[in-house]
PDB file as gemmi writes it, atoms N, CA and C in Angstrom:
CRYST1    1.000    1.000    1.000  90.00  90.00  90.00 P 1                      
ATOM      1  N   UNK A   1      30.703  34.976 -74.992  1.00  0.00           N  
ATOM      2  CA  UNK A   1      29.665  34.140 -74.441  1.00  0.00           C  
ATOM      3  C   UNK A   1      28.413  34.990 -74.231  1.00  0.00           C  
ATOM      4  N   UNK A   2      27.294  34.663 -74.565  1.00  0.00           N  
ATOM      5  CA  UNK A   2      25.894  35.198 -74.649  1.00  0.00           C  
ATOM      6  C   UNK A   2      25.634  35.014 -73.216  1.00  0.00           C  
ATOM      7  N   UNK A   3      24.428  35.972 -72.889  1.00  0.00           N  
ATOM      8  CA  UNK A   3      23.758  35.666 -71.187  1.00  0.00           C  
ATOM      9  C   UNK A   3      22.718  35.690 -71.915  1.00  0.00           C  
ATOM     10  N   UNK A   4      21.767  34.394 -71.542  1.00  0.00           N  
ATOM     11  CA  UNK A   4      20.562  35.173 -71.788  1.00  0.00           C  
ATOM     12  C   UNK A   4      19.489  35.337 -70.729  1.00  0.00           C  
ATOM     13  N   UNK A   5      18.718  36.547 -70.387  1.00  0.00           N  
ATOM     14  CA  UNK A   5      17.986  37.045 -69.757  1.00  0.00           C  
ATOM     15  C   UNK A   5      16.435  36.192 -69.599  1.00  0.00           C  
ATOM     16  N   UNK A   6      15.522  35.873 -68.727  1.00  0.00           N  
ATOM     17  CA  UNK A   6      14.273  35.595 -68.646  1.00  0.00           C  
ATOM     18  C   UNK A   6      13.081  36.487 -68.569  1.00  0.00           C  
ATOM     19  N   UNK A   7      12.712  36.517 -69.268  1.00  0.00           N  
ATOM     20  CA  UNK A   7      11.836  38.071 -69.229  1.00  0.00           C  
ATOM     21  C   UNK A   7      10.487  37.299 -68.230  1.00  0.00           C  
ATOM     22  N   UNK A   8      10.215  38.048 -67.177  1.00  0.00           N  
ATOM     23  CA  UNK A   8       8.993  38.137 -66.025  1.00  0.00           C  
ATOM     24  C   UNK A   8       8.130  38.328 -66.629  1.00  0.00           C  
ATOM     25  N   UNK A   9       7.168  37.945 -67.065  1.00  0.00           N  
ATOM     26  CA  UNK A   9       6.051  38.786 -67.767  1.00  0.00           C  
ATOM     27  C   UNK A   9       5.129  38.233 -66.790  1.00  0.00           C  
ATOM     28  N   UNK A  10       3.792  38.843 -66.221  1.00  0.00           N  
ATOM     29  CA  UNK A  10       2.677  39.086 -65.556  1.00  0.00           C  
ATOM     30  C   UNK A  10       1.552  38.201 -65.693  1.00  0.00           C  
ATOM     31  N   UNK A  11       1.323  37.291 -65.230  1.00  0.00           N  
ATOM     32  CA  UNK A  11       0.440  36.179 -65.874  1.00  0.00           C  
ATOM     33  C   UNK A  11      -0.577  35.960 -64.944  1.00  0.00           C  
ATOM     34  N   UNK A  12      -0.599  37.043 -63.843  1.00  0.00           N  
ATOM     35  CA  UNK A  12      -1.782  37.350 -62.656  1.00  0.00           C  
ATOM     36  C   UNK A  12      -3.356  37.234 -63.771  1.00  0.00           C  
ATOM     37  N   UNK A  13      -3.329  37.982 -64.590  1.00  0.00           N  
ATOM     38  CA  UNK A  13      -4.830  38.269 -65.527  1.00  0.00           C  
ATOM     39  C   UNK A  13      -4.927  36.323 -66.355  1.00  0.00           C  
ATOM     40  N   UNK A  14      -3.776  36.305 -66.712  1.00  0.00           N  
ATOM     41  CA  UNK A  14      -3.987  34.913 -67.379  1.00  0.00           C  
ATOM     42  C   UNK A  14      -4.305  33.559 -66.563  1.00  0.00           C  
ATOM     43  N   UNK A  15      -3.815  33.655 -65.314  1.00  0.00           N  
ATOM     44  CA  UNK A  15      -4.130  32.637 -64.256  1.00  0.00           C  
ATOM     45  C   UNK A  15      -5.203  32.945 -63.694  1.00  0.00           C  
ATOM     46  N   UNK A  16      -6.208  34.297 -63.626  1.00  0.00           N  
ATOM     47  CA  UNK A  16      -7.578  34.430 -62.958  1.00  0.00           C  
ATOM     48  C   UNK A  16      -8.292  34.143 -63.987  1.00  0.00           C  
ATOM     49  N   UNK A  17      -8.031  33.820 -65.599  1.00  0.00           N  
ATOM     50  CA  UNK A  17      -9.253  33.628 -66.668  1.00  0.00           C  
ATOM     51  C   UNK A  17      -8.788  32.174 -66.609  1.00  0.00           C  
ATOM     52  N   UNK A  18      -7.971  31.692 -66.181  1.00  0.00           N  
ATOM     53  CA  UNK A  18      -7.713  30.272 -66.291  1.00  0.00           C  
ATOM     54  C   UNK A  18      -8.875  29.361 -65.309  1.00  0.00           C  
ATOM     55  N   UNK A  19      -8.438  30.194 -64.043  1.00  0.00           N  
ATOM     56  CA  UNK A  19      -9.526  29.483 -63.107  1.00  0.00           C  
ATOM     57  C   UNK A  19     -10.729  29.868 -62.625  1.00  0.00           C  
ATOM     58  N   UNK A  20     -11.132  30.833 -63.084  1.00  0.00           N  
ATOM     59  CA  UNK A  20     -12.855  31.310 -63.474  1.00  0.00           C  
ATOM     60  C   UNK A  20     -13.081  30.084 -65.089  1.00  0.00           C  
ATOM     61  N   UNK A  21     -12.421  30.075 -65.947  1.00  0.00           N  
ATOM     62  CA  UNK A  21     -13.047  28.989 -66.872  1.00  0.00           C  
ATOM     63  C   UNK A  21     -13.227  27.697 -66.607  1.00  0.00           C  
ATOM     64  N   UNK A  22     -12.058  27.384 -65.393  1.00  0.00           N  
ATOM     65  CA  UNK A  22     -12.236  25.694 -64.625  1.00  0.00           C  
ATOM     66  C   UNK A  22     -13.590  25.716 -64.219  1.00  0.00           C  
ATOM     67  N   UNK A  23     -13.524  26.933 -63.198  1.00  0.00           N  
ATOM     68  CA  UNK A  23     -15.097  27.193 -62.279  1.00  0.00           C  
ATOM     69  C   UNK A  23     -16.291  26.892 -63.140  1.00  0.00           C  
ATOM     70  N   UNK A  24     -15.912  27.837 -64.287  1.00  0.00           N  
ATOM     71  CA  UNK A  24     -17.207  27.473 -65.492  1.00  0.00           C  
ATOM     72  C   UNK A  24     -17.578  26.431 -65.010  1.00  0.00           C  
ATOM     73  N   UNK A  25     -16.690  25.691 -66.132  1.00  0.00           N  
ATOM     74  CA  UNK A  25     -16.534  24.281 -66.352  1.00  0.00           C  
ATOM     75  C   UNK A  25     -17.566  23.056 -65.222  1.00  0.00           C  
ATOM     76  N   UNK A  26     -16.597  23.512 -64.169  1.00  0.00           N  
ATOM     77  CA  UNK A  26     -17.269  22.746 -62.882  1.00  0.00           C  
ATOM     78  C   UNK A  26     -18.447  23.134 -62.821  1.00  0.00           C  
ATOM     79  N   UNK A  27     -19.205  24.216 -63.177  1.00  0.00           N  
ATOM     80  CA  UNK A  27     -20.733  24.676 -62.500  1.00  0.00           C  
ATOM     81  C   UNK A  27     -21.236  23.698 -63.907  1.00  0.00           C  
ATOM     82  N   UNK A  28     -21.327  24.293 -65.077  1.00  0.00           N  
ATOM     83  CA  UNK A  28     -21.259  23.397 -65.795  1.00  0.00           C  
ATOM     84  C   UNK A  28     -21.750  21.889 -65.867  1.00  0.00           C  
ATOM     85  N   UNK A  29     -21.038  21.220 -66.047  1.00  0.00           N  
ATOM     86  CA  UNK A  29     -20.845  19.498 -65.410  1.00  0.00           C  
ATOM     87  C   UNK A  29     -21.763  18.746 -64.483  1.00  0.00           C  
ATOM     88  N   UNK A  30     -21.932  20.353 -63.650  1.00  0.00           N  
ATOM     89  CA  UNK A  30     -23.005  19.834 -62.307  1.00  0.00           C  
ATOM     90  C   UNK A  30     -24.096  20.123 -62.807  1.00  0.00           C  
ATOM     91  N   UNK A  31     -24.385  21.524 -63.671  1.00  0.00           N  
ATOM     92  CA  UNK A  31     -25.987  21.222 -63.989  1.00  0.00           C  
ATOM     93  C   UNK A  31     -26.324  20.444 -65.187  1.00  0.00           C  
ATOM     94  N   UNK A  32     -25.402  19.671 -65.779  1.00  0.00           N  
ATOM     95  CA  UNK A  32     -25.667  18.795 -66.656  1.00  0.00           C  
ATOM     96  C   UNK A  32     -25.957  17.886 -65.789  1.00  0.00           C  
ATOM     97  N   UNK A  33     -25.126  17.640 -64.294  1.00  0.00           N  
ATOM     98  CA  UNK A  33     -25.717  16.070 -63.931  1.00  0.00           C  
ATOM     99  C   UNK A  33     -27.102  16.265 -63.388  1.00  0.00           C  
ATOM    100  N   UNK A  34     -26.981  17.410 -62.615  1.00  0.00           N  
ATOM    101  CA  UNK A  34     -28.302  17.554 -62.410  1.00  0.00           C  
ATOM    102  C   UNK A  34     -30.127  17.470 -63.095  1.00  0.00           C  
ATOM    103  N   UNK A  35     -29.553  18.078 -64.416  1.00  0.00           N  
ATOM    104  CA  UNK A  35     -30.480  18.109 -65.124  1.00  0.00           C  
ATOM    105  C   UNK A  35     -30.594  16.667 -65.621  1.00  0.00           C  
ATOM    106  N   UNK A  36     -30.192  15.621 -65.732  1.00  0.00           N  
ATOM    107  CA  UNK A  36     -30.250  14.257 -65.770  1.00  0.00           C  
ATOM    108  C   UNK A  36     -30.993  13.673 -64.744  1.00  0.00           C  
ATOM    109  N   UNK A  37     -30.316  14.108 -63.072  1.00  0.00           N  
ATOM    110  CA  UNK A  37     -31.081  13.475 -62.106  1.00  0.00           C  
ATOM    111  C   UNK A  37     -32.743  13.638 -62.463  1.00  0.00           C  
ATOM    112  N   UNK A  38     -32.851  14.653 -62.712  1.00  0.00           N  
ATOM    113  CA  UNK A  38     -34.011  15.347 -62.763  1.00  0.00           C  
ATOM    114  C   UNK A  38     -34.844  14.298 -63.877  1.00  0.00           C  
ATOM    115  N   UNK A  39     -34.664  13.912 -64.508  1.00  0.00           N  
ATOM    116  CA  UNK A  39     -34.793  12.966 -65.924  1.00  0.00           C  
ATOM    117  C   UNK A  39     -35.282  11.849 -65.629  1.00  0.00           C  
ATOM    118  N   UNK A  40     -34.079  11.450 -64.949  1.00  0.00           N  
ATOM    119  CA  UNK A  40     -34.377  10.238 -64.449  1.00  0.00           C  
ATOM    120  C   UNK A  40     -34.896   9.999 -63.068  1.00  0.00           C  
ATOM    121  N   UNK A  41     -35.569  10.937 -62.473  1.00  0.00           N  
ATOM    122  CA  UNK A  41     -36.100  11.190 -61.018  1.00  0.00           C  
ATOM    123  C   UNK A  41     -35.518  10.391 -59.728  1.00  0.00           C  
ATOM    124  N   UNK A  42     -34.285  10.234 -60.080  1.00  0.00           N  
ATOM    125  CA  UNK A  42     -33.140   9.623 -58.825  1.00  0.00           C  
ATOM    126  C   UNK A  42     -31.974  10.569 -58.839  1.00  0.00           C  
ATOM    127  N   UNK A  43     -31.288  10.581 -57.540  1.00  0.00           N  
ATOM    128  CA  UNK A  43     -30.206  10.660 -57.829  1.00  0.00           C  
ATOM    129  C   UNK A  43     -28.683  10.081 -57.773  1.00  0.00           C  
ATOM    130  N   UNK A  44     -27.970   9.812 -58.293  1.00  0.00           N  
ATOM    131  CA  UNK A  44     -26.559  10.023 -58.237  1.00  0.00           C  
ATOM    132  C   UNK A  44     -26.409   8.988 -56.941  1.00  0.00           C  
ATOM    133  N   UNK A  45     -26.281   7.690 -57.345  1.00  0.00           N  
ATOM    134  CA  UNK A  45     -25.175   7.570 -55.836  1.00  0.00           C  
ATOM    135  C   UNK A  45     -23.736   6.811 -56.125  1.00  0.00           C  
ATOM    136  N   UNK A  46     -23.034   7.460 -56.983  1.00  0.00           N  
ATOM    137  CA  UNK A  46     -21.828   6.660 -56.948  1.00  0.00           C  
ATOM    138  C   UNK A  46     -21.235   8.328 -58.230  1.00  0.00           C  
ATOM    139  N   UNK A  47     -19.709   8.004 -57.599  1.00  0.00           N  
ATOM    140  CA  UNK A  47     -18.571   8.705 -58.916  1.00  0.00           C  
ATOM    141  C   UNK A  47     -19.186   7.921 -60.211  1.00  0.00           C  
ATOM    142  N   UNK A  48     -18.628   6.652 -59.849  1.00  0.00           N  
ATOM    143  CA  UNK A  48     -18.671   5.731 -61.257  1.00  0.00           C  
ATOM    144  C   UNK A  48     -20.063   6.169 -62.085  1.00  0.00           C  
ATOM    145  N   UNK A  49     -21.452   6.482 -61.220  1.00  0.00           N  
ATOM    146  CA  UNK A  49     -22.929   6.216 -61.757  1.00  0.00           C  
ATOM    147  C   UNK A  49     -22.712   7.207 -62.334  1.00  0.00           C  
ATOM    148  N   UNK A  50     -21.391   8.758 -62.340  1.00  0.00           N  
ATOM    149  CA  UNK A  50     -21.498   9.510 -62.908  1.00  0.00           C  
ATOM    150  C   UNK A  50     -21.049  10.067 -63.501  1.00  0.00           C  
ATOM    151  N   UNK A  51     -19.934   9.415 -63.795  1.00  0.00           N  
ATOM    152  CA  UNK A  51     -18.929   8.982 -64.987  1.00  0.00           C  
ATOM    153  C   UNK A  51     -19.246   8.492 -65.945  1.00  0.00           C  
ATOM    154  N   UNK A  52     -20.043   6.909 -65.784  1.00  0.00           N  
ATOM    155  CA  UNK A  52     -20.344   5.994 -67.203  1.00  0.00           C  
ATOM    156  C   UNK A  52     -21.986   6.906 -67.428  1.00  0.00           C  
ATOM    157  N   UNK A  53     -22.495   7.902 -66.634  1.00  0.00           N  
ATOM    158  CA  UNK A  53     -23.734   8.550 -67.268  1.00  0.00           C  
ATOM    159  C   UNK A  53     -23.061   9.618 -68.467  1.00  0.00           C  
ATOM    160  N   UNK A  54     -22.047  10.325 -68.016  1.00  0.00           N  
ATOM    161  CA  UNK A  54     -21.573  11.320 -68.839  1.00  0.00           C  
ATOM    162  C   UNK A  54     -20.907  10.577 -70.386  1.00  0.00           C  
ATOM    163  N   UNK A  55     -20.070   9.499 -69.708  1.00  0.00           N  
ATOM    164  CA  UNK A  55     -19.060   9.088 -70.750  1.00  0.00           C  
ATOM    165  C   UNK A  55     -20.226   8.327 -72.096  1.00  0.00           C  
ATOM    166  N   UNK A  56     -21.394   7.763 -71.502  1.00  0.00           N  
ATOM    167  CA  UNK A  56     -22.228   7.055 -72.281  1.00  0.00           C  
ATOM    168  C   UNK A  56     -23.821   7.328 -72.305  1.00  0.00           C  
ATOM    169  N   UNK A  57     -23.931   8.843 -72.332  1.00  0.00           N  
ATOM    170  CA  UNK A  57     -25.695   9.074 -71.826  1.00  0.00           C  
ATOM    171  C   UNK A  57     -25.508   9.348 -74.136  1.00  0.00           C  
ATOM    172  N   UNK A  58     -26.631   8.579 -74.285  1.00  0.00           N  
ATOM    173  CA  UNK A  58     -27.324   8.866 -75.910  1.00  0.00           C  
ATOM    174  C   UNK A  58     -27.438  10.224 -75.860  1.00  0.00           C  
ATOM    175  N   UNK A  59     -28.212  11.271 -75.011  1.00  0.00           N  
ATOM    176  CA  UNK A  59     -28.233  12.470 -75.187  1.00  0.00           C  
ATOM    177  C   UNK A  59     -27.254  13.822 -74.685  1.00  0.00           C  
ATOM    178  N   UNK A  60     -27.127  13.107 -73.087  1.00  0.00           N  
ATOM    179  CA  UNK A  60     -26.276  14.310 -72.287  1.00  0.00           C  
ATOM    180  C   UNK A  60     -24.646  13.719 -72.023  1.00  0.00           C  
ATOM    181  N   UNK A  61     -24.331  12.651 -73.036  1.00  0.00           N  
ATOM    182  CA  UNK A  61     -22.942  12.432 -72.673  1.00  0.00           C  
ATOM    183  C   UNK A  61     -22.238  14.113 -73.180  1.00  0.00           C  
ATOM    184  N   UNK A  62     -21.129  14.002 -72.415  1.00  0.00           N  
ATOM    185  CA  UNK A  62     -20.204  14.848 -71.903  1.00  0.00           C  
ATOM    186  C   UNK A  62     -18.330  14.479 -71.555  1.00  0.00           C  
ATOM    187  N   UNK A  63     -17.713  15.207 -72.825  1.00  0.00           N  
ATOM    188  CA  UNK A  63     -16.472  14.797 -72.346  1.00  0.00           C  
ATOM    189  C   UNK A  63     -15.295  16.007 -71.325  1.00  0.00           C  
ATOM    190  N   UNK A  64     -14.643  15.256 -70.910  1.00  0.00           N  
ATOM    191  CA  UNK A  64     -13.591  16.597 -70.023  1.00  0.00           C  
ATOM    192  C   UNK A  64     -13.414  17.776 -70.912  1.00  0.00           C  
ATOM    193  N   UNK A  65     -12.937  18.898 -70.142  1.00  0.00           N  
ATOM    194  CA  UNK A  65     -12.620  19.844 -71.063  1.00  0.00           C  
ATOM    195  C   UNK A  65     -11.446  19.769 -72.105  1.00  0.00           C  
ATOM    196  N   UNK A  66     -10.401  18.733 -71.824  1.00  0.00           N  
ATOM    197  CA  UNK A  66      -9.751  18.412 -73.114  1.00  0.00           C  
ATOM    198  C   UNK A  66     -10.056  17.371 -73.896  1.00  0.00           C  
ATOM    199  N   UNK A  67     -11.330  17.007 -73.765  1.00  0.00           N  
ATOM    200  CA  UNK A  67     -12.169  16.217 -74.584  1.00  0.00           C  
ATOM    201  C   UNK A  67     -11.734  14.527 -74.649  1.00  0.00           C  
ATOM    202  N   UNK A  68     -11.642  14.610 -73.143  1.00  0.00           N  
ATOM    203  CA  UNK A  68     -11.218  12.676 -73.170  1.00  0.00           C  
ATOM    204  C   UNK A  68     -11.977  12.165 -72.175  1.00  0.00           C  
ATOM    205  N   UNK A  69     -12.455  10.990 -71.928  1.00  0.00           N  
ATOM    206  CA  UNK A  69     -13.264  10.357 -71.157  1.00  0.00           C  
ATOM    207  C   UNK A  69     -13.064  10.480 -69.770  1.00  0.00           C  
ATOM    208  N   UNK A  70     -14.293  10.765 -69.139  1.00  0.00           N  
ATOM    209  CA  UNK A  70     -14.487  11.116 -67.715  1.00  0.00           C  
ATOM    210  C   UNK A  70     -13.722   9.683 -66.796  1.00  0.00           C  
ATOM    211  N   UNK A  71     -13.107  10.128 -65.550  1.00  0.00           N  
ATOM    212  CA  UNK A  71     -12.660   9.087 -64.783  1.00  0.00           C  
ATOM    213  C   UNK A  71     -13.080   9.421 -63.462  1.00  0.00           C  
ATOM    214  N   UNK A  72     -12.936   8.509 -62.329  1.00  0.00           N  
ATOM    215  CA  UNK A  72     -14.052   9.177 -61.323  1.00  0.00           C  
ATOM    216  C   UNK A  72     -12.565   9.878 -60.384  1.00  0.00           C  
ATOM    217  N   UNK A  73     -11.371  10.130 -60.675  1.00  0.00           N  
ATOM    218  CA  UNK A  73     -10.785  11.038 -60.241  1.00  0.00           C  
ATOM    219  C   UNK A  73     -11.099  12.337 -60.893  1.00  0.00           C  
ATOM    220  N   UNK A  74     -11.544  12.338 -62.201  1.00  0.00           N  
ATOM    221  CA  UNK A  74     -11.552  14.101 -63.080  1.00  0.00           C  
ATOM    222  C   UNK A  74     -12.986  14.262 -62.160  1.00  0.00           C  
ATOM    223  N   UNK A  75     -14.251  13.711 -62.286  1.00  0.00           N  
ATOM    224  CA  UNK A  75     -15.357  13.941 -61.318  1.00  0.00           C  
ATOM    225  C   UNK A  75     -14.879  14.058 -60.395  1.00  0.00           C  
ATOM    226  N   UNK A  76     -14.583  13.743 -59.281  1.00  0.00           N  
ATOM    227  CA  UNK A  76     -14.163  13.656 -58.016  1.00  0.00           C  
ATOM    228  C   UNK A  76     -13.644  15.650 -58.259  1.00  0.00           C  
ATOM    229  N   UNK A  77     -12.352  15.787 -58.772  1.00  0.00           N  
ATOM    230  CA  UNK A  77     -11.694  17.072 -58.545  1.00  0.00           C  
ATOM    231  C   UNK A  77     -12.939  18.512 -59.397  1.00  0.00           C  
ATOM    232  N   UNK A  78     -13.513  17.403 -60.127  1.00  0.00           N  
ATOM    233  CA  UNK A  78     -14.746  18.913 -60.723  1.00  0.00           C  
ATOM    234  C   UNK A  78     -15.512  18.855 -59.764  1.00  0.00           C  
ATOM    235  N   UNK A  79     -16.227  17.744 -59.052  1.00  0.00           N  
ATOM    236  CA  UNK A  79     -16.846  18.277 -58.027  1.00  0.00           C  
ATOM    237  C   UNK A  79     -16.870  18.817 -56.962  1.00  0.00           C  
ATOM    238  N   UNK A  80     -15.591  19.277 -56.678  1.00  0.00           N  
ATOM    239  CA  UNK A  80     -14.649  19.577 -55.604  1.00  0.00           C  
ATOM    240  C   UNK A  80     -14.755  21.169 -56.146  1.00  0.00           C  
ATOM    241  N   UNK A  81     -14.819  21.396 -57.219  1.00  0.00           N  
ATOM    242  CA  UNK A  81     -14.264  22.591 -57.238  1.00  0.00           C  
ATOM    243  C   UNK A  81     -15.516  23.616 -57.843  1.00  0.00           C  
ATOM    244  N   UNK A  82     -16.559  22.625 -58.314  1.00  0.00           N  
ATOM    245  CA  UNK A  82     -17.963  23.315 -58.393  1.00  0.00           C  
ATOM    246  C   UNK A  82     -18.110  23.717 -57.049  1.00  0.00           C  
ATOM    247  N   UNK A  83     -18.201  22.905 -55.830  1.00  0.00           N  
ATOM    248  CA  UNK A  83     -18.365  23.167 -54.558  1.00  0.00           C  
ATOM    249  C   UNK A  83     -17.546  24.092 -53.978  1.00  0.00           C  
ATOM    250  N   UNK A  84     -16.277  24.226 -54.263  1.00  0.00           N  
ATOM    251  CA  UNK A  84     -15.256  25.021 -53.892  1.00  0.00           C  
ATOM    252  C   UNK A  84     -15.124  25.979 -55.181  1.00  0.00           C  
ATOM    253  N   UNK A  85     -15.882  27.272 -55.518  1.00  0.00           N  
ATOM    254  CA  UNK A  85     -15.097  28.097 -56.968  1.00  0.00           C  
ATOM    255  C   UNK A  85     -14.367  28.660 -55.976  1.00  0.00           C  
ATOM    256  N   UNK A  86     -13.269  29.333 -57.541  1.00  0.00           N  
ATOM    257  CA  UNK A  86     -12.143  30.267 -57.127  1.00  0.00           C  
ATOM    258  C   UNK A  86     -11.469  29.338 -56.111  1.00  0.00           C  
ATOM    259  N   UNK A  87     -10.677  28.475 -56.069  1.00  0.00           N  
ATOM    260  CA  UNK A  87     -10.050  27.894 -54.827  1.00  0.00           C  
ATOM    261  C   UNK A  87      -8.478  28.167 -55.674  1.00  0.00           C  
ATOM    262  N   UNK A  88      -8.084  29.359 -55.518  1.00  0.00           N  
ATOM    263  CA  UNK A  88      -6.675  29.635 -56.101  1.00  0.00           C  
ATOM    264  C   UNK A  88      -5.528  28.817 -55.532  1.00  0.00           C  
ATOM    265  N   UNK A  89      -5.742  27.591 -54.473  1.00  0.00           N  
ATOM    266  CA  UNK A  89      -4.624  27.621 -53.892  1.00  0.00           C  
ATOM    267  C   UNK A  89      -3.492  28.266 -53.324  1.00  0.00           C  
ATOM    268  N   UNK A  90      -2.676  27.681 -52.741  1.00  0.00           N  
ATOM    269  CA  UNK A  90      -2.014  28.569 -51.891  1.00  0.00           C  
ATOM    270  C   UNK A  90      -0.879  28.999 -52.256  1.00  0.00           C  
ATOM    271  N   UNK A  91      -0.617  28.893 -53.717  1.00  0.00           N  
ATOM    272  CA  UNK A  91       0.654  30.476 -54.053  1.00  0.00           C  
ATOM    273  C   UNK A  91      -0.145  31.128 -54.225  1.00  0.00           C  
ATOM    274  N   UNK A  92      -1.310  31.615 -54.416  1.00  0.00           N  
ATOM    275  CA  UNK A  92      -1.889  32.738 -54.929  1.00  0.00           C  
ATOM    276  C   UNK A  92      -1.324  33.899 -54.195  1.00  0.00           C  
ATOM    277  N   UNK A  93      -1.465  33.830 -53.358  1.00  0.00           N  
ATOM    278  CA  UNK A  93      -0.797  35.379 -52.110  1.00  0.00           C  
ATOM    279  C   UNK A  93      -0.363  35.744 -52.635  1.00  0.00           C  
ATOM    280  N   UNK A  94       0.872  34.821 -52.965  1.00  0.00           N  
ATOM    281  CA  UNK A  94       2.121  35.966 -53.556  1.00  0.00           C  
ATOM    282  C   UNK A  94       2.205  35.892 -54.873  1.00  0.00           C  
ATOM    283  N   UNK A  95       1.276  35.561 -55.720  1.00  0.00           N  
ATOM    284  CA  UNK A  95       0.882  36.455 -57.195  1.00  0.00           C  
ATOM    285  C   UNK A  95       0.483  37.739 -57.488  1.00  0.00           C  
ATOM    286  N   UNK A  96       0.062  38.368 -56.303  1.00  0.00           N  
ATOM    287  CA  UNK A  96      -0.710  39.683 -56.410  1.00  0.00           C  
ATOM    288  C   UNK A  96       0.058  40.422 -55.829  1.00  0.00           C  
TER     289      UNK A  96                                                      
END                                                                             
């Protein structure tokens, strides 16, 4: 009968480029909306106003980073986390 072993491998470096590229992402997103407000000299008062701007702007539409249509939960958590970078959550501790 075979054992087979799980090899540990170190994924501390791969999980900090993971969520510095979310962060991107999120800073990102925001100065696209921004640079819209700016456009259109209002701003923003709804998820939805900024969802169907991304999902359907002629020039500055914008899809998620796996390239599928914005919902005002994916806004909701990018804007959360533009506001919040680096928010490793709480296993991080004991990754390091």
């Amino acid at each position: 009968m075979s054992h087979f072993v799980k090899l540990r491998r170190d994924t501390t470096e791969a999980n900090r480029k993971r969520i510095s590229n979310a962060d991107d992402f999120a800073l990102k997103v925001v100065g696209r909306l921004e640079l819209i407000e700016a456009e259109r000299g209002k701003r923003f008062t709804s998820l939805g106003e900024r969802v169907d701007t991304l999902n359907n702007h002629p020039v500055h539409s914008m899809t998620t980073r796996r390239g599928k249509q914005w919902t005002k939960t994916s806004m909701r958590r990018t804007l959360e986390r533009a506001r919040n970078p680096n928010n490793l959550g709480p296993l991080w501790k004991f990754m390091e």
